[in-house]
Backbone as CSV, one residue per row, in Angstrom:
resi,resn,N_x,N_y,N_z,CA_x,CA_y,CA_z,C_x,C_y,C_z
1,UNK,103.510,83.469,97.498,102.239,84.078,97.150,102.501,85.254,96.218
2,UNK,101.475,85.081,94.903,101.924,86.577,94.675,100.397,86.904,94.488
3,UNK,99.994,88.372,93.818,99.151,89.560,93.875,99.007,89.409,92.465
4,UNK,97.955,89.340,91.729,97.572,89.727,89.930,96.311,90.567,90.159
5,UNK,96.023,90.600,88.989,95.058,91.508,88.662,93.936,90.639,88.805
6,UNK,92.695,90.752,89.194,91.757,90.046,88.968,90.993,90.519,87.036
7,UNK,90.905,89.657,86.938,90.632,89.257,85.281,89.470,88.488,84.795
8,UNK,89.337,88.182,83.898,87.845,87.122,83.647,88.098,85.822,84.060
9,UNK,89.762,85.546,84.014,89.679,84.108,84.597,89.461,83.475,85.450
10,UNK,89.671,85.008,86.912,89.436,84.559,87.820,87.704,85.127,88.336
11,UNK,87.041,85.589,87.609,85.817,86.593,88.096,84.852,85.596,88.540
12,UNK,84.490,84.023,87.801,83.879,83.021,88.170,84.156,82.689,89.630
13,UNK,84.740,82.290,90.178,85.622,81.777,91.482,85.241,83.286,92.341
14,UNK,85.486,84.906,92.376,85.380,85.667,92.843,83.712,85.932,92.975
15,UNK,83.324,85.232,92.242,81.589,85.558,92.234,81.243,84.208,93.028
16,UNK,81.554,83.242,93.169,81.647,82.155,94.243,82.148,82.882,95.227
17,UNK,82.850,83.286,95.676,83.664,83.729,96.816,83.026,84.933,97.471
18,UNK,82.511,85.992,96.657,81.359,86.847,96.664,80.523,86.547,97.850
19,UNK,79.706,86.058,96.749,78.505,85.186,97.434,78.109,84.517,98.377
20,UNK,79.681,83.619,98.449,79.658,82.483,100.196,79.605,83.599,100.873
21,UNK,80.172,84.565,100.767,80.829,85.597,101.889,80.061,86.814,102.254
22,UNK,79.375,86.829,101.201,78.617,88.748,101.438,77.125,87.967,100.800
23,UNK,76.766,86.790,100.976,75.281,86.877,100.310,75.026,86.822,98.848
24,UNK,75.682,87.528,98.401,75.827,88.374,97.049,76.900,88.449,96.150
25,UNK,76.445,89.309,95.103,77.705,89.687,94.666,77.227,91.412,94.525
26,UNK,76.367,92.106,95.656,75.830,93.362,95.596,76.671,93.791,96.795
27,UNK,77.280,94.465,96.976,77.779,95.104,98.706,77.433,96.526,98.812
28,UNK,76.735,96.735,99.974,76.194,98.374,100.076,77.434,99.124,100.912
29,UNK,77.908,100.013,100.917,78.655,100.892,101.329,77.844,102.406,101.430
30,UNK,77.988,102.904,102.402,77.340,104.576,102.649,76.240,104.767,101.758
31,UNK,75.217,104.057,101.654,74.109,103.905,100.805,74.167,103.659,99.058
32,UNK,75.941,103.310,98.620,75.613,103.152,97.494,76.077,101.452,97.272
33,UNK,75.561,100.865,96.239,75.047,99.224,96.122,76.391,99.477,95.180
34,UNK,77.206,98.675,95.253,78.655,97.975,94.623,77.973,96.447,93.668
35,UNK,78.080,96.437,92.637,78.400,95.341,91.937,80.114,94.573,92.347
36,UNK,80.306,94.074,93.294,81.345,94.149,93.768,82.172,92.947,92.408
37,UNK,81.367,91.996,91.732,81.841,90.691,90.390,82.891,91.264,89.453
38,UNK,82.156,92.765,89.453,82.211,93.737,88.042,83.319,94.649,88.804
39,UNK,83.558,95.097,89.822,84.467,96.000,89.949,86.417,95.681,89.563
40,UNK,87.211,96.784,89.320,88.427,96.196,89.308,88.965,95.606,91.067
41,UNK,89.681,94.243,90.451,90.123,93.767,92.083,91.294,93.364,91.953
42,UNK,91.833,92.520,92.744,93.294,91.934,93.206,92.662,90.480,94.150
43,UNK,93.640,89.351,92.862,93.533,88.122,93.865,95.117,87.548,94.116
44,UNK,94.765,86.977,95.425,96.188,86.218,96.155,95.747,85.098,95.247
45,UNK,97.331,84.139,94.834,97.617,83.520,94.337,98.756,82.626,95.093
46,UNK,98.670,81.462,95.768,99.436,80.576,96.281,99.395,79.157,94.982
47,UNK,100.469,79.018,94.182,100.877,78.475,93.734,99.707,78.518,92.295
48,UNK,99.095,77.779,91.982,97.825,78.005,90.935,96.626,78.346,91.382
49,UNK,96.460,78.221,92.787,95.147,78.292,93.751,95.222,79.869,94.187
50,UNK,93.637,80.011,93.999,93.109,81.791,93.939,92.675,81.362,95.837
51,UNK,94.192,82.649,96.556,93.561,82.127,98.292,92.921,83.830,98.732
52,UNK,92.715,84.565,98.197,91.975,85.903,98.284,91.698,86.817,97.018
53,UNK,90.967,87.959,97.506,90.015,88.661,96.801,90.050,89.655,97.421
54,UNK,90.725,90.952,96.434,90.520,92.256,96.959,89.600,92.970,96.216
55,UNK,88.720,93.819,96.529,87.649,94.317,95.021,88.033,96.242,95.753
56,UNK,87.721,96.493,94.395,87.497,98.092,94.989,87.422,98.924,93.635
57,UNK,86.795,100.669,94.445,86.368,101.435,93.642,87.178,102.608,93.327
58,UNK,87.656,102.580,92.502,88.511,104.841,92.419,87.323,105.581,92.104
59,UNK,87.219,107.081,92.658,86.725,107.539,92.447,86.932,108.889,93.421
60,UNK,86.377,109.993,92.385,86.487,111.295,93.419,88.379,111.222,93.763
61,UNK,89.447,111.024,93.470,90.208,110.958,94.020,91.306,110.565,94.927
62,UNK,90.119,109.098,95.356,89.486,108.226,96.688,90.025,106.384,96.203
63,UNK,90.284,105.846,97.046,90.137,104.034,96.920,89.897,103.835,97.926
64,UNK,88.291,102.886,97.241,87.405,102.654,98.890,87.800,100.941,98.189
65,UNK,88.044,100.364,99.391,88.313,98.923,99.661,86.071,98.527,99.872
66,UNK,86.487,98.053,98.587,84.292,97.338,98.842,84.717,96.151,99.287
67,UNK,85.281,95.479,99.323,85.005,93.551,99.765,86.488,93.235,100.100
68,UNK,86.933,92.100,100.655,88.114,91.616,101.143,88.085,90.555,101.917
69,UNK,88.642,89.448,101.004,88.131,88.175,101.959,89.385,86.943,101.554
70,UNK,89.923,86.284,102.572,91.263,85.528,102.675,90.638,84.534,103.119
71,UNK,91.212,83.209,101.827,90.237,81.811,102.063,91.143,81.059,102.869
72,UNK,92.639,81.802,102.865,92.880,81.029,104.257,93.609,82.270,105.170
73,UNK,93.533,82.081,106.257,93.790,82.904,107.678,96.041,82.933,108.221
74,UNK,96.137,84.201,108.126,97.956,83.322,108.662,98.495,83.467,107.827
75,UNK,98.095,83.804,106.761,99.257,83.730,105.942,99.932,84.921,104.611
76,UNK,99.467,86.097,105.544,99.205,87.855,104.814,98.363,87.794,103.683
77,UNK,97.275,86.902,103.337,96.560,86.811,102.569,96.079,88.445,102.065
78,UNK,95.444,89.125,103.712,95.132,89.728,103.361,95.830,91.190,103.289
79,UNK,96.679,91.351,104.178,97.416,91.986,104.582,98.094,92.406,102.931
80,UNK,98.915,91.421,102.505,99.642,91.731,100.921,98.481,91.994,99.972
81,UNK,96.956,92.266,100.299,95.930,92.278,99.050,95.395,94.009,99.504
82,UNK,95.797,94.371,100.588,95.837,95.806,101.072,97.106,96.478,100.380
83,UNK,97.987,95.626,100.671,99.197,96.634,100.710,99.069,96.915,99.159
84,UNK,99.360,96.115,98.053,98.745,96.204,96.805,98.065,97.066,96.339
85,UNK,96.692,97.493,96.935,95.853,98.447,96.225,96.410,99.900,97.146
86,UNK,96.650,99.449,98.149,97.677,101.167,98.439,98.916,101.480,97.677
87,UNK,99.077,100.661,97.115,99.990,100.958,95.703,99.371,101.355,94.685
88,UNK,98.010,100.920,94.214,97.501,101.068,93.200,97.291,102.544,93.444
89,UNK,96.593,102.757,94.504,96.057,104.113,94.864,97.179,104.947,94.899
90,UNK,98.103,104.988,95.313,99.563,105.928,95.021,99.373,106.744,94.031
91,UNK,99.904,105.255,93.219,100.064,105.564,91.589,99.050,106.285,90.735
92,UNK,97.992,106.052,91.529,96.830,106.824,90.245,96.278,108.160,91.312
93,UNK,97.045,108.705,92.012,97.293,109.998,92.500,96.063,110.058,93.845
94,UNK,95.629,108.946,94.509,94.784,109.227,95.334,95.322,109.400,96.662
95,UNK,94.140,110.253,97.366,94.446,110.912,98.589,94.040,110.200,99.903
96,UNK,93.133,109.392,99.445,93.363,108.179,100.855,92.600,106.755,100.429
97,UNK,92.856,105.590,100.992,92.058,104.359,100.709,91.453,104.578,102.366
98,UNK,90.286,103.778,101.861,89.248,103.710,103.139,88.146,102.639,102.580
99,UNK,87.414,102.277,103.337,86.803,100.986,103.563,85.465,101.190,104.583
100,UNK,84.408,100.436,104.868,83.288,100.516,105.703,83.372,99.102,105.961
101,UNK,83.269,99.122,107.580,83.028,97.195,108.246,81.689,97.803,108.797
102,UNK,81.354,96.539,109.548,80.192,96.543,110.780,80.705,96.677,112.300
103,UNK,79.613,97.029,112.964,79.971,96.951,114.089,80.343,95.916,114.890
104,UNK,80.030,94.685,114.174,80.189,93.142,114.817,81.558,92.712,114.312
105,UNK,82.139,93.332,113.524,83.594,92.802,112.713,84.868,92.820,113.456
106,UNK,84.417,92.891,114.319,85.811,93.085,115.643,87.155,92.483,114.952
107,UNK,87.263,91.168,114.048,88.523,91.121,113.732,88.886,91.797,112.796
108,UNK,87.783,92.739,111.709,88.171,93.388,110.727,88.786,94.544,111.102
109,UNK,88.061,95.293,112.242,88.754,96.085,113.203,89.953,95.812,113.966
110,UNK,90.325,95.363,114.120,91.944,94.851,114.449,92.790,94.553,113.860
111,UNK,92.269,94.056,112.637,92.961,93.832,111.308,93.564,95.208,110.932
112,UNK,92.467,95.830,110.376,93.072,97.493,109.457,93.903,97.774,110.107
113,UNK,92.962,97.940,111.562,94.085,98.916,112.636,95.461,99.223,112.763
114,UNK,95.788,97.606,112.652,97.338,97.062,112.486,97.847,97.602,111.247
115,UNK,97.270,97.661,110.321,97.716,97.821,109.079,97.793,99.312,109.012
116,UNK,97.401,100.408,110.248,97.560,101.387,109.998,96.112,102.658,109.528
117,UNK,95.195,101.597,109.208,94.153,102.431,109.396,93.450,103.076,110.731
118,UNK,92.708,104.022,110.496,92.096,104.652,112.109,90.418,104.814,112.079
119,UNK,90.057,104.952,112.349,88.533,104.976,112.328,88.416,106.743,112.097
120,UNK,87.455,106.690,111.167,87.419,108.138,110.442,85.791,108.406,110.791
121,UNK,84.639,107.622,110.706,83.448,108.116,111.103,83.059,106.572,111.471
122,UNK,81.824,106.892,112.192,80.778,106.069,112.899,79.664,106.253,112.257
123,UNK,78.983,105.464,111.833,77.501,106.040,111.039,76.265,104.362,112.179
124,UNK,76.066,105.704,113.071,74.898,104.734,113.744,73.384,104.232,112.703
125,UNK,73.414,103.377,113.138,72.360,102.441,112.543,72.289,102.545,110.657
126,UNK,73.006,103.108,110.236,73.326,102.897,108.779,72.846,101.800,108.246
127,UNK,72.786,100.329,108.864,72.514,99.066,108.318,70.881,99.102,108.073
128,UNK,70.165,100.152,108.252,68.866,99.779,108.458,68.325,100.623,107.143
129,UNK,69.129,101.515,106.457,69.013,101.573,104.832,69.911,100.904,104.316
130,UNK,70.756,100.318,104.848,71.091,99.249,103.483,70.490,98.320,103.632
131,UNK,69.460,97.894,104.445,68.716,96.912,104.041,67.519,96.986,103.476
132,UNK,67.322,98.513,102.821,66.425,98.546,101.637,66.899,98.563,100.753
133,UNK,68.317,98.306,100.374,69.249,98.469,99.360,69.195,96.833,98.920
134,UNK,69.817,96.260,100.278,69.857,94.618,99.889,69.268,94.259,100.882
135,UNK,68.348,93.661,101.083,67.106,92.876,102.151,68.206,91.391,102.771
136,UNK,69.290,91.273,102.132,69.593,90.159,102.515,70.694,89.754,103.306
137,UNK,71.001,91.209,104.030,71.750,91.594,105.038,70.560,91.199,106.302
138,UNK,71.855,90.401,107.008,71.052,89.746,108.186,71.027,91.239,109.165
139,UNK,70.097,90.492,110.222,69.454,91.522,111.267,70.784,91.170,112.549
140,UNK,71.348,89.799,112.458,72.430,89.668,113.595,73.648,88.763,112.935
141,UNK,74.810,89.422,113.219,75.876,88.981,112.894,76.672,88.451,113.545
142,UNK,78.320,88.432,113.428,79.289,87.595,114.063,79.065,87.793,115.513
143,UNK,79.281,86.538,115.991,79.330,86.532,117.531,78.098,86.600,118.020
144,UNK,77.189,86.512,117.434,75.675,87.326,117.544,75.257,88.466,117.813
145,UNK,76.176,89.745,117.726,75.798,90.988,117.952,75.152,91.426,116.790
146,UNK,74.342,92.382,116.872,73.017,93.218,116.380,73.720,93.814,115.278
147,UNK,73.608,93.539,114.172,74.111,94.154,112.995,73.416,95.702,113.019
148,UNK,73.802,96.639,112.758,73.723,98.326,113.448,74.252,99.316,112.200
149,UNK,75.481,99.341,112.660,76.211,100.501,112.495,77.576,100.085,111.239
150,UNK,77.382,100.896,110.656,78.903,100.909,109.485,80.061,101.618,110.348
151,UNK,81.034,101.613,110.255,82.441,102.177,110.598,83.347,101.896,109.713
152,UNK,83.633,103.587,109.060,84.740,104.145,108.264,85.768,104.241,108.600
153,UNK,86.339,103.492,108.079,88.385,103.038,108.315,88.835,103.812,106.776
154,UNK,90.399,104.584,107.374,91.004,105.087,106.639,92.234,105.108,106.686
155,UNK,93.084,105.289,105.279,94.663,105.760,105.797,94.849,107.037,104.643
156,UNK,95.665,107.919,105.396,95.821,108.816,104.114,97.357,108.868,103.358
157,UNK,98.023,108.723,104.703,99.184,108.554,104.297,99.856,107.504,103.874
158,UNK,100.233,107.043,102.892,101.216,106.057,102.125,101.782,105.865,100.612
């Protein structure tokens, strides 16, 4: 597997991948709406086949992880599409990567965790302005729990 840049060749396929996955290709984070198509990203690459999608934003100092999604499971898809942009973020002098899940994401939460992130804030019921942001955020999510609350994952050190 290796890690490239996401590029125009692959932005078609990432806007498919988008979409199956988030609805969209809009993702709300702490009330601001991500063009997530258009942002710079990182895709896994198993042999000629695009098997993930990392998207994200610099800014303020900051790399917030907006989207992250591994079309197949097992195989550090996503894990090597993290480690990657905490490189990126190094290099261009930032002071922490961080990310927003849901409260229903229990494996996304176990995921970071491992990887070293910690939970940095709780923002109760947050989902109920981003769904004047994007209306097309469901009311119930994985497992069927009550889509609610955002939770801020971070690492500072790496």
């Amino acid at each position: 597997m290796k890690i490239i840049e996401l590029t125009d060749e692959h932005r078609p396929w990432a806007r498919e991948l988008l979409i199956g996955n988030w609805g969209s290709v809009r993702i709300v984070t702490r009330g601001k709406v991500h063009q997530a198509d258009a942002l710079p990203g990182l895709v896994a690459v198993i042999g000629e086949e695009p098997v993930g999608l990392l998207t994200y934003a610099l800014e303020n100092g900051e790399c917030e992880i907006v989207s992250l999604n591994a079309v197949v499971e097992g195989r550090g898809v996503g894990s090597s599409l993290v480690r990657e942009v905490r490189e990126i973020a190094h290099s261009r002098g930032c002071s922490r990567v961080w990310l927003i899940t849901t409260n229903d994401n229990t494996h996304a939460l176990r995921f970071y965790q491992r990887l070293g992130m910690v939970i940095a804030a709780v923002y109760p019921n947050a989902l109920a302005e981003s769904r004047r942001l994007k209306p097309e955020i469901p009311e119930i999510g994985i497992d069927g729990i009550p889509l609610r609350d955002e939770i801020e994952l971070e690492i500072r050190s790496f």
